[in-house]
C-alpha positions as CSV (number, residue, x, y, z in Angstrom):
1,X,13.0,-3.1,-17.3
2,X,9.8,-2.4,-16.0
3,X,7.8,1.1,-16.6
4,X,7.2,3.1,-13.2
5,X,3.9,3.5,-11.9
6,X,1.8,5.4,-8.9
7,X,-0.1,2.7,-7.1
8,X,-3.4,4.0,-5.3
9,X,-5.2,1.3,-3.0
10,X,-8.1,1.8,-0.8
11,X,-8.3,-1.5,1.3
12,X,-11.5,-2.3,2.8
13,X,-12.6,-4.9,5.1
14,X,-11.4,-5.1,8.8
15,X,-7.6,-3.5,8.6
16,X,-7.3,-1.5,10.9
17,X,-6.3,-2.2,14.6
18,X,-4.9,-5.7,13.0
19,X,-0.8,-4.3,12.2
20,X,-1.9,-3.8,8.4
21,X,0.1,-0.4,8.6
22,X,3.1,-1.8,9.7
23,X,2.5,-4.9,7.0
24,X,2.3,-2.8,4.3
25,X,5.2,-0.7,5.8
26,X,7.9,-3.7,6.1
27,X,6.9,-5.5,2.9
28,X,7.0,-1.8,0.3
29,X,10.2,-1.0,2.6
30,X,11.5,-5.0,1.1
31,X,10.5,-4.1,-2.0
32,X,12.6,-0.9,-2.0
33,X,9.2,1.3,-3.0
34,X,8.3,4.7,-2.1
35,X,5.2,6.1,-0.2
36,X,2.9,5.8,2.4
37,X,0.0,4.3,3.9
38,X,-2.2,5.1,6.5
39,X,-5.6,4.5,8.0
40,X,-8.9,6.5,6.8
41,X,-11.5,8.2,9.2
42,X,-14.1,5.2,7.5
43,X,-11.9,2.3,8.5
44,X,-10.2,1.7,5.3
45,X,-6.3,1.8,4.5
46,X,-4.6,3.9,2.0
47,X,-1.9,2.9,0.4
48,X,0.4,5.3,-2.3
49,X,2.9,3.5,-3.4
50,X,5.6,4.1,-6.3
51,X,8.0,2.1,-8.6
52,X,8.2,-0.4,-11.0
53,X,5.0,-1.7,-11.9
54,X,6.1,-5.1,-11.5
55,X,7.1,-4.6,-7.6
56,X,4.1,-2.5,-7.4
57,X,2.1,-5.8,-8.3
58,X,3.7,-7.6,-5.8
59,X,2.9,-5.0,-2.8
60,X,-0.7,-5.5,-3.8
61,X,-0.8,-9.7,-3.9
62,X,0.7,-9.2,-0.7
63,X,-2.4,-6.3,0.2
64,X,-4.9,-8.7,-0.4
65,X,-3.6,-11.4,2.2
66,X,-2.7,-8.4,5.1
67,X,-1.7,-9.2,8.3
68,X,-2.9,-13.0,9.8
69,X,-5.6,-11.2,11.8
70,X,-6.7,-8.8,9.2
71,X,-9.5,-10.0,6.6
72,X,-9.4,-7.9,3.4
73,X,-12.9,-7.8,1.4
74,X,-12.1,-5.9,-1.3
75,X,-9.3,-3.6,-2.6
76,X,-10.5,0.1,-4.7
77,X,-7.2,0.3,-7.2
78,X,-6.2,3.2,-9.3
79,X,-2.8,3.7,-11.5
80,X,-1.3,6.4,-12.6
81,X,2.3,8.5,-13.9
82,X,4.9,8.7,-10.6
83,X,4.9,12.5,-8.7
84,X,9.0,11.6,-8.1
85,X,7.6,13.0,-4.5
86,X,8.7,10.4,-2.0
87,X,12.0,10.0,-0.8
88,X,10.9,7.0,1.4
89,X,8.0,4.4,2.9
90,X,6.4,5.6,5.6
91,X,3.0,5.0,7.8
92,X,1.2,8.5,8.3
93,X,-1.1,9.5,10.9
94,X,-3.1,12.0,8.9
């Protein structure tokens, strides 16, 4: 079994106005994750996601690719313990 992890990505490049919400959304939703992610005043995505570190890994392979119209340049990444503070996946607007 896999130790649980808080996943903390700031995705940079051109990701917003491409789906990369909803992306990220469907695939942490497949994964059975919890979190969010939404878009930042400077054009980047956030993305909070927690779970098994493993999972959590794949979320992010699947970050850097994004949506067929997105183009990801790079990807700030920070780990740390789980908050047990989701009960779901969800895109924010804030």
């Amino acid at each position: 079994m896999s130790e649980r992890a808080r996943m903390r990505a700031i995705i940079h490049g051109r990701v917003q106005g491409v789906f990369f919400r909803d992306f990220t959304r469907t695939h942490a939703m497949r994964l059975a994750l919890l979190g969010y992610v939404r878009n930042l005043w400077n054009g980047n995505v956030e993305v909070v996601a927690e779970g098994d570190r493993e999972t959590l890994e794949s979320l992010l392979k699947q970050l850097y690719v994004g949506p067929s119209s997105a183009s990801v340049g790079k990807i700030d990444l920070e780990w740390s313990e789980p908050s047990g503070e989701f009960s779901s996946f969800e895109v924010r607007y804030r």
